[in-house]
DRENVEX-839373 format. One record per residue (C-alpha): residue number from 1; x, y, z. Coordinates in steps of 0.02 Angstrom, whole numbers, plus 50000, padded with zeros to 5 digits. Example, Ala and Ser with C-alpha at 12.3 -4.5 7.8 and 13.67 -1.06 7.14 Angstrom:
<babas>
    i     xx     yy     zz
    1  50615  49775  50390
    2  50684  49947  50357
</babas>
This chain:
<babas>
    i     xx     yy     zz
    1  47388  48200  47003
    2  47288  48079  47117
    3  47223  47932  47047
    4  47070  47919  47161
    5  46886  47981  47133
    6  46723  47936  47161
    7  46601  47937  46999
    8  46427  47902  46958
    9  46428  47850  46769
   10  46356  47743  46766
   11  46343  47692  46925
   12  46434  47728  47094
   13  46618  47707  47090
   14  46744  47705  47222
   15  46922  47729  47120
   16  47069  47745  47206
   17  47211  47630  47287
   18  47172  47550  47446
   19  46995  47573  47435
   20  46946  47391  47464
   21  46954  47417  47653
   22  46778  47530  47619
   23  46691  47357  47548
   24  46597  47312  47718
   25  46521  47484  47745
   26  46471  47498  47526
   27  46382  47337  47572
   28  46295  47402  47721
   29  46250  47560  47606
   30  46144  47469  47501
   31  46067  47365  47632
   32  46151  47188  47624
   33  46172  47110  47807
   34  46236  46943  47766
   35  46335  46936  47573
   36  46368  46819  47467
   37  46579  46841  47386
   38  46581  46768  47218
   39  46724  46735  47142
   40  46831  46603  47028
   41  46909  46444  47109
   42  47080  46515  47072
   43  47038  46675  47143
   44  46979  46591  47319
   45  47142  46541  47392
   46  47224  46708  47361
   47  47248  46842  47472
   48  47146  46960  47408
   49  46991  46884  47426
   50  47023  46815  47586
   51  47072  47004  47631
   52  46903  47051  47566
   53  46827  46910  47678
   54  46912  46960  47806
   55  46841  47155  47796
   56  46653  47094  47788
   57  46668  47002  47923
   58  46736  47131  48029
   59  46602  47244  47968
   60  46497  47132  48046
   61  46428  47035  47882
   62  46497  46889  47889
   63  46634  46765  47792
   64  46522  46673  47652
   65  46625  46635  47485
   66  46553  46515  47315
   67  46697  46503  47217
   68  46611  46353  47097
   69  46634  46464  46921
   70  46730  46409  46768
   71  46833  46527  46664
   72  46697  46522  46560
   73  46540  46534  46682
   74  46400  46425  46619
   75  46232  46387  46701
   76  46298  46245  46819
   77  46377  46377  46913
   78  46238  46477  46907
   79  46123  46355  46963
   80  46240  46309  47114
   81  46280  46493  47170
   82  46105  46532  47176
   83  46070  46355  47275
   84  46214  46418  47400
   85  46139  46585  47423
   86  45965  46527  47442
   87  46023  46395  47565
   88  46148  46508  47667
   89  46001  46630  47677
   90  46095  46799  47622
   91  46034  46952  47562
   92  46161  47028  47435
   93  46310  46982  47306
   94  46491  47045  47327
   95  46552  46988  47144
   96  46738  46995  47155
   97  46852  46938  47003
   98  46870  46966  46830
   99  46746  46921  46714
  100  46707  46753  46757
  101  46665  46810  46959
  102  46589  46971  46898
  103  46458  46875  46759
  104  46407  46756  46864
  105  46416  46850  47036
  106  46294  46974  46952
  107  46201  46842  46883
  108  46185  46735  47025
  109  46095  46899  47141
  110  45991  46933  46973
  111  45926  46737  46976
  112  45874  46716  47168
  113  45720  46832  47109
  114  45657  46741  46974
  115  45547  46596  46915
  116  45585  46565  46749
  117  45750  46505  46668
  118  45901  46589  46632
  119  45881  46571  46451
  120  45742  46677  46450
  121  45832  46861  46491
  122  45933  46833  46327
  123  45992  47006  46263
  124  45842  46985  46120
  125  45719  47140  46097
  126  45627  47154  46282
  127  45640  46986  46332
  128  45723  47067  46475
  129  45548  47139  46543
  130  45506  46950  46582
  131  45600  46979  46754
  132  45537  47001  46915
  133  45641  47149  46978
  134  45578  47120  47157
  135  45679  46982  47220
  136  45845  47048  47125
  137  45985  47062  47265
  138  46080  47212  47264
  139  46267  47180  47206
  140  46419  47277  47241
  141  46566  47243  47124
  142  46746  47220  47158
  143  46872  47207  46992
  144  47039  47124  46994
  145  47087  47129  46831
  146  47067  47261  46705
  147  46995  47206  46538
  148  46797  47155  46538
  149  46743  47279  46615
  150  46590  47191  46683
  151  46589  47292  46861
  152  46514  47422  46783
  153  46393  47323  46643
  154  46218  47281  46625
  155  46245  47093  46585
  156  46336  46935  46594
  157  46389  46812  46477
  158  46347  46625  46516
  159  46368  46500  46430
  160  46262  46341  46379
  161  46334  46190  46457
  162  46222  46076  46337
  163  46245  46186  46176
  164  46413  46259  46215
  165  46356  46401  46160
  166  46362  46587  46274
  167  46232  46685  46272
  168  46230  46875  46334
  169  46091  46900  46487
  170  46027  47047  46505
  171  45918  47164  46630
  172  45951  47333  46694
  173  45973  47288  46890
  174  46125  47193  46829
  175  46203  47367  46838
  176  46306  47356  47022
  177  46228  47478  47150
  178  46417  47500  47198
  179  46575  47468  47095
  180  46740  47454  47209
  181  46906  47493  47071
  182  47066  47465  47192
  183  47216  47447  47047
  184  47298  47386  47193
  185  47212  47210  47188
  186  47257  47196  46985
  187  47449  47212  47031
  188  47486  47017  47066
  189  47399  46994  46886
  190  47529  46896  46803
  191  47591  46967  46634
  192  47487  46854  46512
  193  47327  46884  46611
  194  47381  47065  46616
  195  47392  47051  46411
  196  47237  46965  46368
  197  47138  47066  46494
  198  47212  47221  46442
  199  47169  47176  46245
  200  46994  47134  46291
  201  46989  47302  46361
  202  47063  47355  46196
  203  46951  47255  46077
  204  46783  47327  46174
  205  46843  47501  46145
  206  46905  47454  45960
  207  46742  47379  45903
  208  46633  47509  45989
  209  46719  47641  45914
  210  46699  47561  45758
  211  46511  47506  45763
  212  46394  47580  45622
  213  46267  47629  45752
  214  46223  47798  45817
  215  46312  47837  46000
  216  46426  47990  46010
  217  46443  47960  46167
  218  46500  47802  46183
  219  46617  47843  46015
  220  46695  47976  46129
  221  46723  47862  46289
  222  46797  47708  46169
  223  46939  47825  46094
  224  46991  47867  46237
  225  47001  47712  46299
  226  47105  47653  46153
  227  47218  47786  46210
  228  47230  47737  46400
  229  47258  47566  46331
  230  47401  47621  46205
  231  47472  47722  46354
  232  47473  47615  46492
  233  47462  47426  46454
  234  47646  47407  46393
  235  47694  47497  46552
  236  47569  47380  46655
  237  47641  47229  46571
  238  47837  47271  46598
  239  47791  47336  46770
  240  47662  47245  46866
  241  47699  47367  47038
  242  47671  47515  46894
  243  47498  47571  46992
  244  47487  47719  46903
  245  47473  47613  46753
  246  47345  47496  46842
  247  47247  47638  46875
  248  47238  47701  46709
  249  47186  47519  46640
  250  47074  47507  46763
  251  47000  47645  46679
  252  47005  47606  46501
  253  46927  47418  46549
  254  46767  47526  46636
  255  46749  47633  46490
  256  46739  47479  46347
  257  46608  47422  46448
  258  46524  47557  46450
  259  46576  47605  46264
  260  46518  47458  46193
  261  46329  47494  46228
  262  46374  47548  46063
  263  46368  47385  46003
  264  46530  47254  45946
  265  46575  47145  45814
  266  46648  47015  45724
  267  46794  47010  45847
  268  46690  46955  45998
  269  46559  46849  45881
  270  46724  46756  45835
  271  46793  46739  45998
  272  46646  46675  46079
  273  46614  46519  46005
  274  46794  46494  46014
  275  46791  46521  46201
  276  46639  46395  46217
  277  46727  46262  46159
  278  46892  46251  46182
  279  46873  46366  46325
  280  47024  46493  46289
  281  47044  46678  46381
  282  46903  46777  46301
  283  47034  46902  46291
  284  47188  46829  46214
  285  47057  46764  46083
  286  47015  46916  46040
  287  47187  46986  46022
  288  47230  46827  45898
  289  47075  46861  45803
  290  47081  47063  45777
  291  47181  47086  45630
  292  47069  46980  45512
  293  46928  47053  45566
  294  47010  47215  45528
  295  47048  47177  45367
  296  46866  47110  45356
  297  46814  47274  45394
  298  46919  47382  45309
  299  46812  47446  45168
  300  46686  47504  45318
  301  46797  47591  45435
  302  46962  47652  45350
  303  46925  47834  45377
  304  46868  47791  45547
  305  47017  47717  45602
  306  47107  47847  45513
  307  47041  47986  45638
  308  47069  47883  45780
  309  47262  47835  45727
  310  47277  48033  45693
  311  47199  48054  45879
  312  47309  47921  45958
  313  47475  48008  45886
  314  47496  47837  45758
  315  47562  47890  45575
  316  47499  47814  45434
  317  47276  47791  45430
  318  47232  47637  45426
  319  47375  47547  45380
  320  47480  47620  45519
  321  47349  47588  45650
  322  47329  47395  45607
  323  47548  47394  45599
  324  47514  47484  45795
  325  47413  47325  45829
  326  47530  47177  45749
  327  47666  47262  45873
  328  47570  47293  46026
  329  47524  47085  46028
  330  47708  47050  45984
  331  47755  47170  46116
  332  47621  47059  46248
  333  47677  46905  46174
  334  47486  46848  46109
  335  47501  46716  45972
  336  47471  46759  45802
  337  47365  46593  45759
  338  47236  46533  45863
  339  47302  46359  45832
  340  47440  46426  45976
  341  47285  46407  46101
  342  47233  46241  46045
  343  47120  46273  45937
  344  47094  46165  45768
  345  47018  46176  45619
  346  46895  45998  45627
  347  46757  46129  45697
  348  46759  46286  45575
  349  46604  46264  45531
  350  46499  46231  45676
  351  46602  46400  45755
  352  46538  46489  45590
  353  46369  46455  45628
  354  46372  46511  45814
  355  46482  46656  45748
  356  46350  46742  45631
  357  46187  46722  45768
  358  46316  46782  45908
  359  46227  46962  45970
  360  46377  47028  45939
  361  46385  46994  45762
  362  46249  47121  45711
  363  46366  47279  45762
  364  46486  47217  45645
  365  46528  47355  45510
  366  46515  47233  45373
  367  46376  47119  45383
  368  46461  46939  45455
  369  46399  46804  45336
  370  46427  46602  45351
  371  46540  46608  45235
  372  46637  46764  45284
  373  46642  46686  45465
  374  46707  46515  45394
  375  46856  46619  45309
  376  46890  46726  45435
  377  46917  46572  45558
  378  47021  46486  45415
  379  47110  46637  45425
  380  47126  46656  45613
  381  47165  46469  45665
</babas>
């Protein structure tokens, strides 16, 4: 079988190795003339993005980069990438990365058009009608890793730089008019990036799957997903030339995304605040924290799990899907204590309390209360 397609769930997407070299005319597609590439600082120097400089600007568009974005993006970067595209005068984002680029490149071309502060597209009710949709540059999304998912999402995590605290923005147009997945850029990935991505890819799927609320749908897409994941990311990890598994967790990192319109839980409301502050991978936290939180949620989702352990060919319900998920992170090397990522105990409670009023926390199976979250850090750390 080929590994190359071209889909439009949910929005356009160009799959297949080697497809970068079609960025420049994707951009031309939806009307950009001079981009914007946005993209991490440790991304910049690589060859990769200076390949996909170098095809815009023989396209004709140009060789503009703002590579000013934390691994955790907050709204210093923001506010600088959309000073540098207002002041280089361009007309469209080219977010390129994993999901520090993608948030903020997204969020960058969704900010040139508006008036009011960031703060105020918060994934609450329909805050998100507050935008002016005019002014929102189109965005075409390039992926080089294979866990957030972002390319193909309807929002970006930033984070607070005063309150350390990330908040989820939201707005339709957020959605890339194009979405460029070439498993050929995720092959220099090293193997703990390829771990934590791949487990963030996991964890989407996982908790979407798991959610209490009503999306068949999305149920569908997340088993799967667990399944490409289960598959392929061993093979991705021992291999990093494997492009047939690249492929495939290019794949399963799309279809969290998309999934988890389905809503999360207490794995990402835990990881966040963690990620805020001590600014850890978003997903090798969630790896560390996922077996408390299944435990947490046992009572909820045993039979659940139990289907999707019978559909994933793993023995045993419940228990022998959370014995699938101690080995997987042993096989990945991810630390079983989140104390292994510097993280200490002096600020349980403060995480707590961003834990339970993270959006996340209401698609948690069992509701997440202070003290539940204060345990299940004791637990994790």
């Amino acid at each position: 079988m080929t590994i190359t397609a071209n889909w439009s769930y949910p929005t356009a997407v160009k799959f297949g190795a080697g497809r970068i070299k079609e960025l420049a005319d994707h951009c031309k597609a939806v009307g950009m003339k001079k981009p914007l590439l946005v993209t991490d600082r440790g991304l910049a120097p690589m060859a990769i993005t200076q390949n996909a400089l170098d095809i815009l600007e023989a396209g004709g568009l140009g060789r503009a980069i703002f590579a000013d974005v934390d691994p955790n993006p907050n709204d210093k970067n923001l506010e600088a990438g959309v000073r540098a595209f207002r002041e280089g005068g361009h007309d469209g984002v080219v977010a390129l990365g994993g999901g520090s680029g993608l948030d903020l490149g997204k969020c960058v071309a969704f900010m040139v058009g508006q008036t009011r502060p960031v703060w105020d597209f918060e994934d609450i009710g329909d805050w998100w009608t507050r935008a002016s949709v005019e002014g929102i540059a189109p965005i075409v999304a390039v992926p080089t890793t294979a866990g957030t998912g972002s390319e193909v999402g309807r929002a970006s995590v930033i984070t607070n730089s005063a309150s350390h605290v990330k908040k989820v923005i939201f707005h339709p147009k957020f959605l890339p008019a194009v979405t460029i997945c070439d498993p050929e850029l995720t092959v220099g990935m090293p193997k703990v990036i390829t771990a934590g991505t791949g487990m963030d890819a996991f964890a989407h799927c996982l908790e979407a799957y798991s959610s209490p609320f009503y999306h068949p749908m999305s149920a569908g897409i997340a088993l799967e997903g667990m399944r490409l994941v289960k598959e392929y990311l061993p093979r991705a990890y021992k291999d990093g030339a494997d492009i047939e598994a690249r492929a495939h967790m290019m794949s399963a990192a799309a279809m969290g995304a998309v999934a988890f319109q389905k809503g999360l839980g207490a794995i990402h409301s835990l990881s966040h605040p963690v990620g805020a502050i001590y600014n850890t991978h978003h997903g090798m936290t969630n790896a560390v924290v996922m077996p408390p939180v299944l435990r947490f949620n046992r009572a909820a989702i045993e039979d659940k799990i139990g289907r999707a352990a019978a559909y994933l060919g793993i023995a045993g319900g419940f228990d022998g899907f959370y014995d699938y998920v101690l080995r997987l992170r042993e096989e990945l090397g991810v630390p079983d204590k989140l104390s292994a990522l510097g993280v200490g105990t002096d600020r349980i409670d403060e995480m707590a309390e961003m834990a339970i009023v993270d959006p996340t926390a209401g698609g948690n199976p069992i509701e997440l209360t202070l003290e539940a979250a204060k345990k299940l850090f004791a637990e994790c750390i």
